[in-house]
C-alpha positions in Angstrom: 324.1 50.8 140.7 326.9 51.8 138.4 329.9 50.9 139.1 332.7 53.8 139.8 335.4 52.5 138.5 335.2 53.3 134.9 334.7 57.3 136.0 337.9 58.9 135.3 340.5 59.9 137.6 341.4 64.1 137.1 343.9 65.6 138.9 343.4 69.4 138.9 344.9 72.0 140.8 342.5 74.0 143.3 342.6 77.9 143.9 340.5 79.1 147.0 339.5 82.6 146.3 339.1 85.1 149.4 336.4 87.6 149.0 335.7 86.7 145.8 332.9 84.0 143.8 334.2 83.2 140.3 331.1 82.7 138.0 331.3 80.5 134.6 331.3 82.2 131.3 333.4 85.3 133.4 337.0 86.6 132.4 338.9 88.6 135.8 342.3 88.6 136.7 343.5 86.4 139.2 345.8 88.0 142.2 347.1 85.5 144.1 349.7 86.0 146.6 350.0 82.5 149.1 352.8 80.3 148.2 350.3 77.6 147.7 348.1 79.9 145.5 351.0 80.3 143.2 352.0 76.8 143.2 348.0 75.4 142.2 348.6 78.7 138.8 352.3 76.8 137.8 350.8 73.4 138.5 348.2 74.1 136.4 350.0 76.0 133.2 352.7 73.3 133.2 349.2 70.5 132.3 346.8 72.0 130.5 345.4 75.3 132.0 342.4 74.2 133.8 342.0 74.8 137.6 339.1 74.6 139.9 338.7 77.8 141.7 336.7 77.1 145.1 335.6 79.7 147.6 336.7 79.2 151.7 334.2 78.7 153.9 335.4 81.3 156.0 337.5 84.2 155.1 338.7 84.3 158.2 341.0 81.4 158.1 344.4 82.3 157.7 346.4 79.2 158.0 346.6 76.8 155.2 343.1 75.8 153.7 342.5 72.0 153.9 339.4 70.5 151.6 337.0 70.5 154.8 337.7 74.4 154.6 336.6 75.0 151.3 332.9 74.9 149.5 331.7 71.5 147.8 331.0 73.5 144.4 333.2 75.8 142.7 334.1 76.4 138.9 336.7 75.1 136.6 338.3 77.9 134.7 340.9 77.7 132.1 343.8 80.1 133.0 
């Protein structure tokens, strides 16, 4: 078994997307509105651009999302 702790640790913002699946290789706007939306954008343009964009599981969660909300696979984009 290989041992873990040589895998580097990234710290990268995370944008849930509501009623919308971002594909690699795709350019689109992003519209954010939440607070928290807007926050992951700075957080990542202050680093190096890159943010991993992550559809709900339900779009019909308004509250804040927490990582059991959200899908186990999304795509890193580069803003």
């Amino acid at each position: 078994m290989k041992d873990d702790s040589s895998l580097p640790t990234l710290h990268i913002p995370v944008l849930p997307t509501r009623n919308m699946v971002v594909f690699p290789d795709t350019t689109l706007p992003l519209l954010v509105g939440r607070k928290v939306s807007v926050e992951a954008l700075m957080r990542a343009q202050e680093k190096d651009n890159w943010i991993l964009i992550v559809a709900p599981k339900s779009d019909e969660t308004d509250s804040d999302l927490s990582s059991k909300d959200l899908h186990l696979v999304g795509t890193l984009a580069k803003i």
